[in-house]
C-alpha positions in Angstrom: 0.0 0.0 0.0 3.3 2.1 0.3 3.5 3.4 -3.2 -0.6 4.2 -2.7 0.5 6.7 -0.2 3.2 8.0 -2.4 0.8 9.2 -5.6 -1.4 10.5 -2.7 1.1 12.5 -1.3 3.2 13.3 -4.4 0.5 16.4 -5.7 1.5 18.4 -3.1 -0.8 21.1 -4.6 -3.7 19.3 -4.7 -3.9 19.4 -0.9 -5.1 22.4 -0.8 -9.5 23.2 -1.0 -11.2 21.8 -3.5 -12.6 24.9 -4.5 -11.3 25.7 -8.2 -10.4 29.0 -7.3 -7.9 27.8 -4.9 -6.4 24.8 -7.3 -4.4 26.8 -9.9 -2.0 25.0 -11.6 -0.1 26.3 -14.9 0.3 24.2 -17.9 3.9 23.2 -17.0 2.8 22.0 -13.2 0.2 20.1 -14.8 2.0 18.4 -17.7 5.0 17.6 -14.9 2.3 15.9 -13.1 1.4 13.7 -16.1 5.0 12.8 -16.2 5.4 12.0 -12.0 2.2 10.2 -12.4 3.1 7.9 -15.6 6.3 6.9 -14.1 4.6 6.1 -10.9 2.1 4.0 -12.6 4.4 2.0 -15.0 6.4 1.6 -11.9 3.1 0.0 -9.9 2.3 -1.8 -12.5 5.9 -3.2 -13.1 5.5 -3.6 -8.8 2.4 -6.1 -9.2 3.4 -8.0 -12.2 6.5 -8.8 -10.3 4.7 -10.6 -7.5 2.9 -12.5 -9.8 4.1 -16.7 -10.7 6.9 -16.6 -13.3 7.6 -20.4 -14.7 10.8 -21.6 -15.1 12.0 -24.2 -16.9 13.8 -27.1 -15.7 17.0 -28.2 -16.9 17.2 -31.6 -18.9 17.7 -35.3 -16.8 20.7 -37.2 -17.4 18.3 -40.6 -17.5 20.0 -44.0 -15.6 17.7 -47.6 -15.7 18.4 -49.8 -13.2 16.2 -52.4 -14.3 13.1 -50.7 -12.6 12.4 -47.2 -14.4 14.2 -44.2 -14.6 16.6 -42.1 -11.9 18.1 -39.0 -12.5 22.2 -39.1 -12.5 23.5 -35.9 -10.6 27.5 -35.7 -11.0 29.8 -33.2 -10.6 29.6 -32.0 -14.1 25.7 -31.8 -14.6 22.3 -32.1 -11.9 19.2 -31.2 -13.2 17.4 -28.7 -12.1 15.4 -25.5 -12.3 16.4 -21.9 -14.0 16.1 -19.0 -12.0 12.2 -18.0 -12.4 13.2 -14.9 -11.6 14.6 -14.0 -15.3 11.6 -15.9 -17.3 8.3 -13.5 -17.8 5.1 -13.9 -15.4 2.2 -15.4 -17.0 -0.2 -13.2 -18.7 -4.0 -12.9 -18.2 -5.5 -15.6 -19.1 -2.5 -17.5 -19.4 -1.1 -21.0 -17.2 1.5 -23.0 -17.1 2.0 -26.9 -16.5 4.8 -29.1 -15.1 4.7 -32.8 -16.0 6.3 -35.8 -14.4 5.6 -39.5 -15.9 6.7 -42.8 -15.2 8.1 -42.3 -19.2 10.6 -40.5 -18.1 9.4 -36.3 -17.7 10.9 -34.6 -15.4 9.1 -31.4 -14.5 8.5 -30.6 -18.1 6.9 -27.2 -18.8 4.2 -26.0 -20.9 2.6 -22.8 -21.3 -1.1 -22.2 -22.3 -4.3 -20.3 -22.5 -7.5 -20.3 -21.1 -10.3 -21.5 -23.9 -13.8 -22.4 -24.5 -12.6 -25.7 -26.3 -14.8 -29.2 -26.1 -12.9 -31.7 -25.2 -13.5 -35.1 -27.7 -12.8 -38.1 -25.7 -13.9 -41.6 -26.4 -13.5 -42.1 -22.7 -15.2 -39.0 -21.5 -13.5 -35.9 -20.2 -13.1 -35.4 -16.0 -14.2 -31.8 -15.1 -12.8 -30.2 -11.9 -14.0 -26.8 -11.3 -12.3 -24.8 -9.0 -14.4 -22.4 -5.8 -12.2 -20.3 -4.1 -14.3 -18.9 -2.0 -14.5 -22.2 -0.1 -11.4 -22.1 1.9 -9.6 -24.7 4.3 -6.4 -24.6 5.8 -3.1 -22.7 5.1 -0.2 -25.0 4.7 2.8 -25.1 6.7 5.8 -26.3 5.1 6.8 -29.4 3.5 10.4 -30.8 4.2 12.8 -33.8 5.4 14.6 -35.6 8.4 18.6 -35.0 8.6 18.9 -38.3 10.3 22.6 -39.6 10.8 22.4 -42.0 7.9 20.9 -38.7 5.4 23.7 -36.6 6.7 26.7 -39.1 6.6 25.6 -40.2 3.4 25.5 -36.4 2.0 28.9 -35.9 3.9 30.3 -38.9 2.1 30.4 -36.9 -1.2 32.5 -33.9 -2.5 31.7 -30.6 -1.1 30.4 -29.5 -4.7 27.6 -32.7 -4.9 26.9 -31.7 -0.9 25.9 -28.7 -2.1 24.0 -29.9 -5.5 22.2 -32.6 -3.3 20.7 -29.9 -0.6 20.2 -27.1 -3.4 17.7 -29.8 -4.9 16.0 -30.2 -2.1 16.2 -26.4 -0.3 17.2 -23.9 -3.0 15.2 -21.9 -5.7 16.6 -24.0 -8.2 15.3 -27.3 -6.2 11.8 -28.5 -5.1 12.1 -25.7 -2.1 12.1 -27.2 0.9 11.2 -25.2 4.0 11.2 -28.1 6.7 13.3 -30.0 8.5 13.3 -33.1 10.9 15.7 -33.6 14.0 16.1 -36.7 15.6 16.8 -35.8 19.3 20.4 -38.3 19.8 20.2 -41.8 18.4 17.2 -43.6 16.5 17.8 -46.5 14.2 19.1 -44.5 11.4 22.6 -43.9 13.2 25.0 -46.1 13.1 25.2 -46.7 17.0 23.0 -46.3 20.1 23.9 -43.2 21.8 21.8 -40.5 23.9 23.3 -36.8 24.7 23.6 -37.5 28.7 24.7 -41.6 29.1 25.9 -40.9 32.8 23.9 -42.9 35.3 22.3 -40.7 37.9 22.5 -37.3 36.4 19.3 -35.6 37.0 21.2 -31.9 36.7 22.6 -33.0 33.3 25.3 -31.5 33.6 27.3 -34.4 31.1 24.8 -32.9 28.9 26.4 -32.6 24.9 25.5 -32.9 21.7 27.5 -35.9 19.8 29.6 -36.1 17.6 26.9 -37.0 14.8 25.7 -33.6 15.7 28.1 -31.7 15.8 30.1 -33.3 12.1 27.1 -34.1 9.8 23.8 -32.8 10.8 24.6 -29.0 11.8 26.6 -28.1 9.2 24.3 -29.4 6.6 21.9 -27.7 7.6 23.4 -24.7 7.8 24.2 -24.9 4.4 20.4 -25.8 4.1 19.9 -22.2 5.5 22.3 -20.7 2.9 20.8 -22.8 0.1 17.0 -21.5 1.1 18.0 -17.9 1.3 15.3 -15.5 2.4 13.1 -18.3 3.4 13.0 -19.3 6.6 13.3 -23.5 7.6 11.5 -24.4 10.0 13.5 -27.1 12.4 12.3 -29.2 14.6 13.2 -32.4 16.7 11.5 -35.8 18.1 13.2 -38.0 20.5 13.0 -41.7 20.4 14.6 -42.7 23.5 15.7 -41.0 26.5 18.7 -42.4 28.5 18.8 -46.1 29.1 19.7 -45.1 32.7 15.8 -43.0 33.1 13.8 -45.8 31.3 12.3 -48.7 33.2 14.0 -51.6 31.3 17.3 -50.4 31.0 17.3 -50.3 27.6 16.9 -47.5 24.9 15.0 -50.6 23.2 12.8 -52.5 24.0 9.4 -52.7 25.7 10.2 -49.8 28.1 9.1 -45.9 29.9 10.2 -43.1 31.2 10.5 -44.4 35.0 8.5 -43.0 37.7 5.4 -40.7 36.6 4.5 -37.3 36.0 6.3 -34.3 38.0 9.0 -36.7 39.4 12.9 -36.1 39.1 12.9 -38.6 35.8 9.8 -36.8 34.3 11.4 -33.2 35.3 15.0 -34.3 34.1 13.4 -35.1 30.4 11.7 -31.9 30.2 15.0 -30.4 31.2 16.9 -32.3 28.0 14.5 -30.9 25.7 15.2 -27.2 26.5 19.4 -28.5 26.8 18.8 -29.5 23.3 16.8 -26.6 22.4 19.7 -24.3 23.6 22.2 -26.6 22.1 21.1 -26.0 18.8 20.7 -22.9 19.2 24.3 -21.7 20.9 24.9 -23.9 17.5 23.0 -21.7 14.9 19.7 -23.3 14.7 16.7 -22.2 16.0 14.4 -24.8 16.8 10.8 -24.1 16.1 9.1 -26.9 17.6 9.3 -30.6 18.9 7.0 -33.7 19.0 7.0 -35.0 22.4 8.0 -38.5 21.5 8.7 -40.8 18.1 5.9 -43.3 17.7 5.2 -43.6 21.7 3.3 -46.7 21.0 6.3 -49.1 19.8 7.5 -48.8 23.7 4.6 -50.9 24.4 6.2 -53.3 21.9 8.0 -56.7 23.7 11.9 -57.2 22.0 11.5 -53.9 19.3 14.3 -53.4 17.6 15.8 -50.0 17.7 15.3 -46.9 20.0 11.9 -46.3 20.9 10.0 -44.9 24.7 6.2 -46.2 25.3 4.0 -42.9 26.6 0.2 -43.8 26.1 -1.8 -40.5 25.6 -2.8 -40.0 29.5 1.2 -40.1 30.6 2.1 -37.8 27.8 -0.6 -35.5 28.6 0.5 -35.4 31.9 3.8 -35.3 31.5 3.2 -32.2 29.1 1.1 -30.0 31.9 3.4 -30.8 34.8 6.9 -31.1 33.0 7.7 -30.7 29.3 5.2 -27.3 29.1 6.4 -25.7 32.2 9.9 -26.2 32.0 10.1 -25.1 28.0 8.1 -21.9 29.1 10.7 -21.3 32.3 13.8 -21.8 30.2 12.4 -19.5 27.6 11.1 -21.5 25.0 7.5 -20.8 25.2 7.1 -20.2 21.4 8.8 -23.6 20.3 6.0 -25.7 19.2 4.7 -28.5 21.7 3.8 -31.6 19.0 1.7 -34.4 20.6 1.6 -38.2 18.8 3.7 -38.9 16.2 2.7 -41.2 15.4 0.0 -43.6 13.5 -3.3 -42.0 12.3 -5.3 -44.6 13.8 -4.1 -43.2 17.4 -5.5 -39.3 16.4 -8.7 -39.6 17.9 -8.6 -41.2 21.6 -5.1 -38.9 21.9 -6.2 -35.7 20.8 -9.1 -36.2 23.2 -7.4 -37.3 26.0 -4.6 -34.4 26.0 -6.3 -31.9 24.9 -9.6 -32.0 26.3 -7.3 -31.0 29.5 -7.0 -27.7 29.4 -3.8 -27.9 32.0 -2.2 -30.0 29.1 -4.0 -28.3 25.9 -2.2 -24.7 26.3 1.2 -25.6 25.7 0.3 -27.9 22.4 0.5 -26.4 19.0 -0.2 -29.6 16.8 -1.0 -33.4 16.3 2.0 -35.1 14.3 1.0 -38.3 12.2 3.1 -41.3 10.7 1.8 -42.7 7.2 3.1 -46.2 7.7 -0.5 -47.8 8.9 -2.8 -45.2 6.3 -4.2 -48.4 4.9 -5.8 -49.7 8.1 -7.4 -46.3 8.4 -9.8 -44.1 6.7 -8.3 -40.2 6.5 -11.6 -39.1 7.8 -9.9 -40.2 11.2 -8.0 -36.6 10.3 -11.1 -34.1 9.7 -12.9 -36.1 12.3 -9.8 -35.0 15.0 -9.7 -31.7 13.2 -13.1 -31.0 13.5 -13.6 -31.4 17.4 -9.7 -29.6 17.9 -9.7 -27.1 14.9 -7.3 -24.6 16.9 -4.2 -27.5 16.9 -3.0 -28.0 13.5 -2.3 -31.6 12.1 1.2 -32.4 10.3 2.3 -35.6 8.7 5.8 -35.9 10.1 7.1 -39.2 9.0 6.7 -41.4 5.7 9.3 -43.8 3.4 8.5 -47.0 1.5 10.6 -49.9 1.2 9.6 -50.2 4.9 7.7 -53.3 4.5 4.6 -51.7 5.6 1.8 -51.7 3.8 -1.5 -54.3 2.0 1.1 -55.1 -0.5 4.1 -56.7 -0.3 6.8 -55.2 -1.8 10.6 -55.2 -1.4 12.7 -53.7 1.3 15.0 -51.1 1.2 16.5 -49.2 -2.1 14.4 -49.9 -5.5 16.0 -47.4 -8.0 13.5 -45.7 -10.5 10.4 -47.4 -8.7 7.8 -45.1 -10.1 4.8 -46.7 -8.0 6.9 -45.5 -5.2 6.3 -41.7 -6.7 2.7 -42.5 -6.7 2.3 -43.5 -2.9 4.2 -40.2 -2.2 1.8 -37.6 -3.8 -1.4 -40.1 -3.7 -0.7 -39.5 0.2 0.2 -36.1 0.2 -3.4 -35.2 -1.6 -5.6 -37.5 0.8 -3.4 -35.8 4.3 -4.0 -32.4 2.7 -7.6 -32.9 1.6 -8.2 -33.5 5.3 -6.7 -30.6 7.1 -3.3 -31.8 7.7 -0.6 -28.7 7.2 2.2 -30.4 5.5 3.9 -33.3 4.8 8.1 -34.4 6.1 9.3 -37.2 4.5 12.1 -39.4 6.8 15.6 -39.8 5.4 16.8 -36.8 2.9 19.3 -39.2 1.5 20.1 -42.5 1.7 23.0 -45.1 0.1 22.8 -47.6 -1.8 21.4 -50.3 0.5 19.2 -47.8 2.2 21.3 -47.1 5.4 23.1 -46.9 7.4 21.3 -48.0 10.1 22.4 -50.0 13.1 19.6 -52.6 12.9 19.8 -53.1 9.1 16.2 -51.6 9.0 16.5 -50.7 5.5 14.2 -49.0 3.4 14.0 -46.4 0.2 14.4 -42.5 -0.5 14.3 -39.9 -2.6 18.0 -39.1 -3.3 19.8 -42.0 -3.1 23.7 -41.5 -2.2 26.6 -43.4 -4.9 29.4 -42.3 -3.1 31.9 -44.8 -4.7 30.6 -43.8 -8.1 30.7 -40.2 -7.0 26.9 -39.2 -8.2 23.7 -39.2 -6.8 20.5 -40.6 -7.6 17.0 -38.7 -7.9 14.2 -41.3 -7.5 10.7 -40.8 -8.8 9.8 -40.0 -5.0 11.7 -37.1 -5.4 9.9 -35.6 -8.3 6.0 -36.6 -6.9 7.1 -34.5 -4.1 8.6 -31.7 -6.0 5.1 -31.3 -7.7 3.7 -29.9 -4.2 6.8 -28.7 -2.0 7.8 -26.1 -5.0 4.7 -24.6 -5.8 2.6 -24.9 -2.7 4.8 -21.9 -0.5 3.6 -21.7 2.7 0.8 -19.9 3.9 -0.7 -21.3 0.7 -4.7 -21.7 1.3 -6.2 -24.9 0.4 -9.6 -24.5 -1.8 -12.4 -26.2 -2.8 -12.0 -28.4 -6.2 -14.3 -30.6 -7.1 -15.2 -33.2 -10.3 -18.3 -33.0 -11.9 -17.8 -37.1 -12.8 -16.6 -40.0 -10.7 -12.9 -40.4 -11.5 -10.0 -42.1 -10.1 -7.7 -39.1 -10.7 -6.2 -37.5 -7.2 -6.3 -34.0 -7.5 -6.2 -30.7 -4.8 -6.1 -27.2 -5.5 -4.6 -24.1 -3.5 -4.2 -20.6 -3.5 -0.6 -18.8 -3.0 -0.2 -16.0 -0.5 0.8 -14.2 -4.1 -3.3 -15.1 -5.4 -1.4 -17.7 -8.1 -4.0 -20.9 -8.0 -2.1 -24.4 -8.4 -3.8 -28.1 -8.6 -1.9 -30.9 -8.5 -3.0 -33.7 -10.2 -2.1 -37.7 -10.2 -3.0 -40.1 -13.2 -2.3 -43.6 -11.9 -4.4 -45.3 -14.8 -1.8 -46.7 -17.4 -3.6 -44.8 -20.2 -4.0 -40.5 -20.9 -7.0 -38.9 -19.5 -8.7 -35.8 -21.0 -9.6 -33.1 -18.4 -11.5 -29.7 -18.4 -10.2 -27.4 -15.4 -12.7 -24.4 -14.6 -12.1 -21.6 -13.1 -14.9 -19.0 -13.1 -12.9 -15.8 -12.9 -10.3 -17.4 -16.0 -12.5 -19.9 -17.6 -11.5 -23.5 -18.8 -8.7 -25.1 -19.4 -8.7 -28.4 -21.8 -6.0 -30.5 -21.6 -4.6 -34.6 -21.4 -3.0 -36.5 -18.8 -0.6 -38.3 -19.9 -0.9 -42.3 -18.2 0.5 -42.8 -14.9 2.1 -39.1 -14.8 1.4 -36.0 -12.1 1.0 -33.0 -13.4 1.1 -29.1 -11.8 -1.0 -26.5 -13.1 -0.7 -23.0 -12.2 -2.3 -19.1 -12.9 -2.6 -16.3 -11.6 
């Protein structure tokens, strides 16, 4: 509204009375005046163009075939990725632009066209989706992933140069734009060794309290360079635990069927809530500002007899208890009132009986922010579980904070660990990502930024895929279909982007969602997993309607202003 004020102001004369007699100007004032003003007006007008979307293309894939579809090669000498948007020309009016992705190989491939009145002729009919956005849902947070131990050696493993390509694809302008990221709090079973930050028995001050090695080697720096790499945008950090000290946990063990020993507002309980804000501070004396933490990493596999790797049981009364007498205070007296209290983390199926039970306390309710979910049980349960929770808690926003096939979850078998150029994979991904987002949840973390070849390290061997895959020995690094599907929502969808009402006028098996920008640009994602094209019809009342073909099992991107 600044330069409003300015063209207001600028007619200093025309302050005056409005009564002519007063307002004299001579021929040269007023023809000045013409001048001031056109400048100022070309220079709006240059002003609001500028905020609108500008497309850029994406540079070409240098195409590898392991046996099971295509990867993109990222060496020293060439990583694809996008131009600077910034140089290319916004759209027009009336104009949009499409990115492709297909399990035939595109790789964000663009395409510019126009708004039409053209009928569609399709022997298999033609899905409408028209878009109402006045009809308004949430406004998205972030999308991101976890710099485990395993992500970060891996990335370290390479040259400083394919460091800084791998993390620019992920967090840069020329990447899919990143602006989360996941901490693990110590050890979980992607490191390479069981380890907490304060492994001296007995030592309720903390005062052997330090960040490892881990810590201090692979994960802080890279994501410092993260930082660098996002520019003006800011990442929002935060951490989950999964295991405190063996020597606070009632078995022993940081695995295992175990708890936090004793109960609520006891010296363990208070002593945990005290290596949350050491780690906060930690971080931060390193650079990084934490913006929030879940209160524990799948609290339900402590409950599980011989599990493998780190893990701490909390059913939802314990950790609502131990949020209102321990976690909440002590965060708030160590001056972390603003970091971001997450409950669960865990399995949608959970979201109901823990939202009620923690926050239907009030005691416990004002310190939490948010409900985290895990993806790996979605196919036991419906995502109406998510509006359901959403609906009776609308004032606690819902994040997806943990996902990666190859896990061996899932109604179908399928193998575990790395499958390079698995486009299927892809589709699990974004057909996620559109059923989380079409029911209130805020964003969407994915685990591991990078793994190697096998899909580790991880002390337990529990192997399983991502979407850069680390080939340190050949000196490259792999972009998996994963990576792409993801970089069809995490670029264009900036946050503070509004989710809107799209619907389709015909029963379809296309995935689609639709959002607006904080810049007004509309974007809908859509996801063909049919092995043929479909023809679609896109309406927008204000534009009109946009007629255009899917290619088969391909995700597409289309955006206007």
């Amino acid at each position: 509204m600044g330069y409003l004020w300015f063209v207001r102001n600028a007619c200093w004369k025309c302050h005056v009375n409005e009564d002519k007699e007063k307002l004299k100007l001579s021929s040269l004032e007023i023809t000045t005046m013409y001048k001031i003003y056109g400048v100022l007006f070309v220079f709006v007008s240059i002003f609001e163009i500028s905020s609108a979307f500008s497309p850029a293309n994406y540079t070409s894939c240098d195409t590898k075939d392991f046996g099971h579809g295509i990867v993109c090669v990222c060496s020293e000498q060439h990583c694809d990725h996008f131009d600077d948007g910034g140089t290319s020309s916004p759209l027009k009016a009336g104009q949009y632009a499409v990115y492709t992705s297909s399990k035939a190989g595109a790789r964000f491939n663009l395409t510019l066209g126009v708004f039409n009145d053209k009928l569609l002729d399709a022997e298999d009919g033609v899905t409408t989706l028209t878009l109402n956005e006045s009809v308004v849902y949430q406004s998205i947070l972030g999308f991101g992933g976890a710099f485990t131990d395993a992500a970060t050696i891996n990335i370290k493993s390479l040259s400083s140069t394919l460091q800084e390509m791998l993390l620019s694809s992920y967090y840069s302008v020329h990447g899919i734009e990143y602006n989360v990221g996941r901490i693990p709090i110590a050890s979980c079973d992607f490191s390479t060794r069981e380890y907490s930050y304060d492994d001296f028995p007995g030592d309720f001050g903390l005062s052997n309290f330090s960040l490892a090695k881990e810590d201090l080697d692979f994960k802080i720096p890279l994501m410092k360079l993260a930082i660098k790499m996002s520019g003006k945008r800011e990442i929002l950090f935060f951490g989950s635990p999964w295991s405190a000290p063996a020597w606070m946990k009632t078995n022993g063990k940081m695995t295992g069927f175990g708890q936090l020993k004793g109960k609520a507002g006891d010296k363990y309980h208070k002593t945990w809530a005290m290596y949350f804000a050491k780690f906060i501070k930690a971080y931060k004396d390193s650079g990084i500002k934490i913006w929030g933490v879940t209160v524990q990493n799948e609290p339900s596999d402590g409950f599980l007899p011989g599990f493998s790797f780190q893990c701490m049981g909390f059913s939802p009364e314990a950790e609502r208890d131990f949020i209102k007498l321990d976690l909440g205070p002590t965060l708030t007296q160590e001056g972390y009132k603003d970091v971001k209290i997450i409950i669960l983390d865990d399995q949608r199926l959970f979201v109901d009986n823990w939202a009620k039970t923690i926050l239907s306390d009030p005691d416990a309710a004002k310190y939490v922010s948010g409900i985290a979910v895990h993806w790996y049980w979605d196919w036991l349960t419906p995502a109406s579980y998510l509006t359901k929770a959403h609906n009776k808690f609308p004032n606690y926003f819902m994040f997806a904070t943990e996902a990666c096939t190859g896990s061996g979850t899932g109604p179908v078998t399928s193998p575990r660990g790395v499958v390079l150029g698995d486009w299927h994979r892809g589709e699990r991904y974004s057909s996620n990502i559109i059923e989380d987002l079409s029911n209130w949840v805020v964003g969407w973390v994915d685990w591991n930024l990078a793994l190697n070849m096998n899909g580790g390290p991880n002390w337990v061997k529990n192997f399983v895929d991502a979407p850069i895959v680390v080939d340190s020995q050949n000196k490259v690094f792999y972009k998996q279909p994963m990576f792409y599907h993801l970089g069809h929502f995490t670029k264009f969808i900036p946050r503070g982007s509004k989710r809107i009402s799209v619907v389709s006028a015909e029963k379809t098996s296309l995935e689609f969602i639709g959002f607006v920008t904080p810049e007004s640009t509309k974007v809908i994602v859509i996801l063909n997993k049919e092995d043929k094209p479909m023809s679609i019809e896109i309406i927008d009342p204000k534009q009109g309607k946009i007629s255009a073909v899917i290619a088969a099992s391909s995700i597409q991107t289309y955006l206007w202003n």
